[in-house]
N, C-alpha and C positions, 0 to 999 in steps of 0.2 A: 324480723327474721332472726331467728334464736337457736342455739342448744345452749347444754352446759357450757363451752367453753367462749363463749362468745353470741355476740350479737352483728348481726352484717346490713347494709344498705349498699343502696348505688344513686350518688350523686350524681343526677343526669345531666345537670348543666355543667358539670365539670369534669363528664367521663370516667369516673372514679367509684372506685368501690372502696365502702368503709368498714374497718371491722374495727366494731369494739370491745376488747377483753379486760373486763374490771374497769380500772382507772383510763388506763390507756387507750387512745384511739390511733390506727394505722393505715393509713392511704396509699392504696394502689391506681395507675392510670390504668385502665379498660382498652389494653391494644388490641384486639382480638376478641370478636366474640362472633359465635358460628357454630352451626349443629351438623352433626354426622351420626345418621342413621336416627333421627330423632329425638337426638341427647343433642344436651347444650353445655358449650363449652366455652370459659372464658379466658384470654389469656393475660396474665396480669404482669405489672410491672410496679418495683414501690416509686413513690414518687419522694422518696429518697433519693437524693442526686448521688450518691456514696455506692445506689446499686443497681447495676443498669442487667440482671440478668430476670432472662422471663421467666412466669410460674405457669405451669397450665392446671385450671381444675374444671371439675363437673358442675354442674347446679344439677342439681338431683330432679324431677318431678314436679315438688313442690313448690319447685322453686325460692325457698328459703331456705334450703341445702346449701353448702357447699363441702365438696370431696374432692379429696386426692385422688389421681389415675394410680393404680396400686394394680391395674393387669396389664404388665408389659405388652402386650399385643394392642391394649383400648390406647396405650401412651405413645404407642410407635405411628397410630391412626391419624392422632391428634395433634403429635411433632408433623408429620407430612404434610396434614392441612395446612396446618400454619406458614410451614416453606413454603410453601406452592403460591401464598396469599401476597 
């Protein structure tokens, strides 16, 4: 799972999503994952002890996507799921 900036996985025995950009590679834990209205949404966390805030994104279709929530109405949707869980 690919674009230009990057390449992504999901480590399923360790609940983690990996991206890797160039040299580097950076692991998130997979707190949250859940669809609303069809769309799939994961909500991640790095598994850097240093950052304990959540990220939320899309996986697109392809599912070798991954997007930003960039329409404040689709991120207020997706903040609410999340509370609610």
């Amino acid at each position: 799972m690919s674009d230009e900036s990057g390449t992504f996985w999901i480590d399923k025995e360790k609940n983690e999503l990996v991206l890797k950009n160039n040299e580097e590679e950076e692991r998130f834990y997979i707190e949250q994952e859940f669809e609303i209205e069809g769309k799939k949404y994961l909500i991640l966390v790095s598994t850097d002890d240093d950052e304990e805030e959540a990220m939320a994104f899309k996986l697109l279709e392809d599912e070798e996507t991954l997007s930003v929530i960039e329409d404040d109405e689709e991120f207020e949707l997706v903040r609410e799921k999340y509370m609610s869980m």
